[in-house]
C-alpha positions in Angstrom: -90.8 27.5 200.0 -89.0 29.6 202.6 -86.6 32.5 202.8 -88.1 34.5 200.3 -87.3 37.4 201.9 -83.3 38.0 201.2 -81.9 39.2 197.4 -81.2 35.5 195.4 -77.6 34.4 196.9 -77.7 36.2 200.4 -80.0 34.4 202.4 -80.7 36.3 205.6 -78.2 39.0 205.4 -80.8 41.9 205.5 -83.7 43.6 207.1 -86.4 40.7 206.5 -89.7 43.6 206.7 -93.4 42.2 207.1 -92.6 39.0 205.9 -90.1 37.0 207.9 -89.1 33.4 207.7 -91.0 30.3 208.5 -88.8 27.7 210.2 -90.9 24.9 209.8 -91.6 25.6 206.1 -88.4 23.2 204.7 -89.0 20.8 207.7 -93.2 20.4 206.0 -91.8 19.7 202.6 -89.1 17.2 204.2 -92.2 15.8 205.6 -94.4 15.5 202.3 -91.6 14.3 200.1 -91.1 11.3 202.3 -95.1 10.9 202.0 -94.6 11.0 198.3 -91.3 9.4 198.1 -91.3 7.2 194.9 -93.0 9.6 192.7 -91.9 12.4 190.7 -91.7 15.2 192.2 -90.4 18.9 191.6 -89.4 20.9 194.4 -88.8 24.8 194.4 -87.0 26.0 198.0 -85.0 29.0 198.3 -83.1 30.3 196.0 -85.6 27.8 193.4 -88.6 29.5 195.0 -89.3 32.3 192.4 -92.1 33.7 189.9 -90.4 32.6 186.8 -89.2 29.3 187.9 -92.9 28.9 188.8 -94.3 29.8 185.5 -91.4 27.2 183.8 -93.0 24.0 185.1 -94.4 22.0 182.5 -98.1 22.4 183.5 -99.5 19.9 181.7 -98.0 17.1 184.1 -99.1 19.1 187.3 -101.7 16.9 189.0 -100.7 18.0 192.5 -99.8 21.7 193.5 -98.7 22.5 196.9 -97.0 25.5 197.9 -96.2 26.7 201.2 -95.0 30.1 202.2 -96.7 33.4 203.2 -100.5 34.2 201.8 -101.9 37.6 202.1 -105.4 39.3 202.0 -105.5 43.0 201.6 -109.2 44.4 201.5 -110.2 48.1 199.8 -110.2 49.6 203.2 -107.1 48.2 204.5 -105.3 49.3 201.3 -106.5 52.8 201.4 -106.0 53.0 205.2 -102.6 51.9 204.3 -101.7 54.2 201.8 -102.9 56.9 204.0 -100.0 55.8 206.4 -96.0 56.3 205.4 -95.2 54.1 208.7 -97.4 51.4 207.8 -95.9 48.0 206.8 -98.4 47.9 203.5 -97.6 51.8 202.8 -95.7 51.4 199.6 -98.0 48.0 198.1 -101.2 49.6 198.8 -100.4 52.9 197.0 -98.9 51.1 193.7 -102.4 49.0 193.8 -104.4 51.2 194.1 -103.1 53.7 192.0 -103.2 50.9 189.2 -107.2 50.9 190.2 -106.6 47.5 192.1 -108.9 47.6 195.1 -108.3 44.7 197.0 -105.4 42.2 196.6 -104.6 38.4 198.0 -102.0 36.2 196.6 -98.6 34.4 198.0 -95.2 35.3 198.7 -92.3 33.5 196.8 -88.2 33.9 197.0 -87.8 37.7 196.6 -91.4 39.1 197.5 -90.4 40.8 200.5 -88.5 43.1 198.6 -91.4 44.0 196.2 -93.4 44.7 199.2 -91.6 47.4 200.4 -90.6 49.3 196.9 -92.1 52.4 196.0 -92.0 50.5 192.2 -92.0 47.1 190.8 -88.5 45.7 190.6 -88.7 43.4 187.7 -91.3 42.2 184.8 -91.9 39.3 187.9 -92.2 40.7 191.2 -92.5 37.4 193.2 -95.9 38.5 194.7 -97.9 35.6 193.1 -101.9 37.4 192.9 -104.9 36.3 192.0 -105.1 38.0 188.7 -101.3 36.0 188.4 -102.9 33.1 188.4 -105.7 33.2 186.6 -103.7 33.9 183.4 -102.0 30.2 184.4 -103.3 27.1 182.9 -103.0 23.7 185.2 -105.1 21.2 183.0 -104.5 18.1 185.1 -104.3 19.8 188.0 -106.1 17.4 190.3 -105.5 18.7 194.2 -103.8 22.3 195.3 -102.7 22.9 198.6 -101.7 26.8 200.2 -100.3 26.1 203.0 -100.2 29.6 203.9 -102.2 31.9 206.0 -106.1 33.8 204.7 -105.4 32.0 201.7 -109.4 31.2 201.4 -110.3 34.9 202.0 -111.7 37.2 199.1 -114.0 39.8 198.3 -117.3 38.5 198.4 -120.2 39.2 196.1 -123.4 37.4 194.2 -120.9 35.0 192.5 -119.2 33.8 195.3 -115.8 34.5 197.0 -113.0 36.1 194.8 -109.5 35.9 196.0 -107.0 32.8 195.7 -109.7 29.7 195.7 -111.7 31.7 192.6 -108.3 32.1 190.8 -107.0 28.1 191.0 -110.2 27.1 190.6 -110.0 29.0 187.0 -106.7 28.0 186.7 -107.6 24.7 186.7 -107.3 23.1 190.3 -110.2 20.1 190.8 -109.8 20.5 194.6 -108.7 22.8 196.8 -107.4 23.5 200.6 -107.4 26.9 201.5 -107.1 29.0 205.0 -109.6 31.1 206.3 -107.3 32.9 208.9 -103.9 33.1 210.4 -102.1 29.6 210.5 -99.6 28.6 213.3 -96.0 27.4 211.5 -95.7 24.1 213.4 -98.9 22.8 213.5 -99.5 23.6 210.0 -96.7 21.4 209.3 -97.7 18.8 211.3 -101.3 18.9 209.2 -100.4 18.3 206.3 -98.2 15.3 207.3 -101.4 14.0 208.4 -102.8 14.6 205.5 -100.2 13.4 202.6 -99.7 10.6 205.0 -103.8 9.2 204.4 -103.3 10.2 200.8 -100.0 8.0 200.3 -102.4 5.5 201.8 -104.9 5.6 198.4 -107.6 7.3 200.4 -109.4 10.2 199.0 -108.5 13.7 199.4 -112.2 14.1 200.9 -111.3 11.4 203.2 -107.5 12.5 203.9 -108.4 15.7 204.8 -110.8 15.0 207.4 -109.0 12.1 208.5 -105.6 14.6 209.1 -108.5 17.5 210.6 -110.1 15.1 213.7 -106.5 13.9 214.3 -105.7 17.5 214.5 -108.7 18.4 216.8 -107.8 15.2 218.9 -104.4 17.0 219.9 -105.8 20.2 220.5 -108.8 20.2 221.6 -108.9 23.7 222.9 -107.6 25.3 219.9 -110.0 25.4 217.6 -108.5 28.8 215.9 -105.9 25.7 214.7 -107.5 22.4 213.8 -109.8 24.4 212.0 -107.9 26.8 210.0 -108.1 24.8 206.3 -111.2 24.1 204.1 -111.2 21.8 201.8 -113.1 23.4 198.4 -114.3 20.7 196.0 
């Protein structure tokens, strides 16, 4: 997914806020659908890339999610340091979460999310600001491998049953497997990843086996980076 930041129809025509574009968000999907060339594959980009178009997929024939575009983590103190703070990019989210008694939000950002960020109220029934509690009311029964290709999309709040967040809502969504960031994620070589990675799997390896494979090939070329190579987990 990419330019999800611009009203449906006028790509790039306005003030883009916290969430700008990632150039090399089309050229990864390029990538993957010639990895998976041959099957049958649905693709939302742009304009395509909303809420509602989301929730229209027939889920039952889902067996692989991937969706790439901006993730977010907001903990309780960030939020109410946020709200605290007119000037502060988060300002207007964290003061209509947490005066719905959400305490700490993570989810991803699809076509028009960048405007719902910055409104004092929720534009429409679908906000495209996919969260966690968004999810969980989803249902992927065959869903057999997701991919966020997105940044702190692993993170959560974390308590006696584990870590909350995006991996606990797919996981109850449905998804067998998972990959998942546990920080910031650079554009390009997030791109390049998951080439490596589709590229195994359109090979009939495992996804065990395809994401390691596509990690030490990533650690090979940047072997001083480690803040890159090992940004994604792999949740089974």
């Amino acid at each position: 997914m990419c330019d999800h930041n611009s009203p449906i129809g006028s790509a790039k025509e306005i003030d883009r806020g916290n969430w700008t574009d990632l150039p090399n968000v089309e050229y990864e999907i390029r990538l993957i659908e010639d990895k998976l060339s041959g099957q049958n594959n649905t693709i939302l980009i742009d304009d395509d890339a909303t809420e509602p178009a989301l929730n229209s997929l027939s889920k039952d024939k889902i067996t692989t999610l991937h969706i790439s575009t901006h993730g977010f983590y907001r903990d309780n103190a960030g939020l109410t340091e946020a709200a605290k703070n007119p000037e502060n990019v988060d300002y207007n989210i964290a003061r209509r979460f947490i005066s719905a008694g959400i305490s700490e939000i993570s989810g991803l950002v699809l076509r028009e999310g960048n405007l719902s960020w910055k409104s004092r109220y929720i534009l429409e029934e679908h906000d495209d600001l996919l969260t966690d509690n968004d999810i969980e009311l989803l249902s992927f029964p065959n869903l057999n491998l997701t991919v966020l290709s997105a940044c702190d999309t692993g993170l959560g709040e974390i308590d006696s049953d584990g870590v909350w967040g995006l991996q606990r809502a797919f996981r109850i969504t449905g998804a067998k497997s998972l990959i998942c960031s546990l920080a910031k994620v650079d554009d390009y070589w997030t791109a390049q990843f998951m080439d490596a990675f589709y590229e195994q799997a359109a090979q009939g390896k495992s996804i065990y086996d395809s994401f390691h494979i596509a990690q030490r090939w990533l650690r090979k070329e940047l072997p001083d980076n480690s803040e890159i190579w090992s940004s994604f987990i792999l949740i089974e």
